[in-house]
N, C-alpha and C positions, 0 to 999 in steps of 0.2 A: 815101141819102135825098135826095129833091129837096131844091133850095133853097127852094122854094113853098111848103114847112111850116112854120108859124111856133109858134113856141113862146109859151104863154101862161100867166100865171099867176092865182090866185085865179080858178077852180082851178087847178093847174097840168096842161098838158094842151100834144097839139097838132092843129093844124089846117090844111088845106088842102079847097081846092076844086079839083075835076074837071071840065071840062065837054067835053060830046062830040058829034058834030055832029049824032045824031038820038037818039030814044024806042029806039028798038033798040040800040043800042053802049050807052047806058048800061046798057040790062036786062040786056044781058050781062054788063055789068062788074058790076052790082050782083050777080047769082047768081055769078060767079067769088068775085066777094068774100066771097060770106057761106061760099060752102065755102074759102074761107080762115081765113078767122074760125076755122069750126069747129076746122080742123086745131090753129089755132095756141092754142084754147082762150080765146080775147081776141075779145073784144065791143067794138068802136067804137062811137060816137052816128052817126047819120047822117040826114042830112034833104036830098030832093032834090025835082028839079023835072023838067019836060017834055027837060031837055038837063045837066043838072050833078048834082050831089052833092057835099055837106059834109060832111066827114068831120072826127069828133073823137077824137081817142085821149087818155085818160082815165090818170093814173098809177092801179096799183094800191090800193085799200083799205088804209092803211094805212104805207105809201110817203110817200115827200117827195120822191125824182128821179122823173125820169123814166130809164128801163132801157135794155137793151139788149132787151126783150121789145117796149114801145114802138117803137123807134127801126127794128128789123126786120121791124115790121109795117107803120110806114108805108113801107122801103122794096119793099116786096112789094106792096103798093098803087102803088105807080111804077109795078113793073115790069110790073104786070098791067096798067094804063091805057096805059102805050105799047104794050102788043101789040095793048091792041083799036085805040088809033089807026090802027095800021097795018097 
């Protein structure tokens, strides 16, 4: 997992931003993402613009850590935003 994630509490949660050089590389990353999502059964918050996205990963309902469900999602999110970089 990136260093870029920073860990947050009340909520406890984490957070990084994405930004990509145009309106298409993110569209892309954003539908990789969400058939990510799906897979992994885990819904992040996500709020974006003409070039970025903000992503939140949220601990579980009922939880107090945050997981290894977490923590392997954001690094699946890396590794998808560096393929579309390059």
């Amino acid at each position: 997992m990136s260093h870029q994630w920073r860990e947050r509490n009340r909520p406890l949660r984490l957070e990084r931003r994405y930004e990509f050089q145009d309106y298409s590389a993110l569209r892309d990353f954003l539908d990789r993402a969400a058939d990510l999502s799906e897979q992994e059964g885990y819904y992040p918050d996500m709020g974006f613009g003409r070039d970025y996205v903000n992503f939140t990963i949220h601990v579980n309902e009922g939880e107090n850590a945050l997981g290894d469900n977490q923590h392997r999602l954001a690094q699946q999110l890396d590794t998808l935003a560096e393929a579309i970089a390059h």
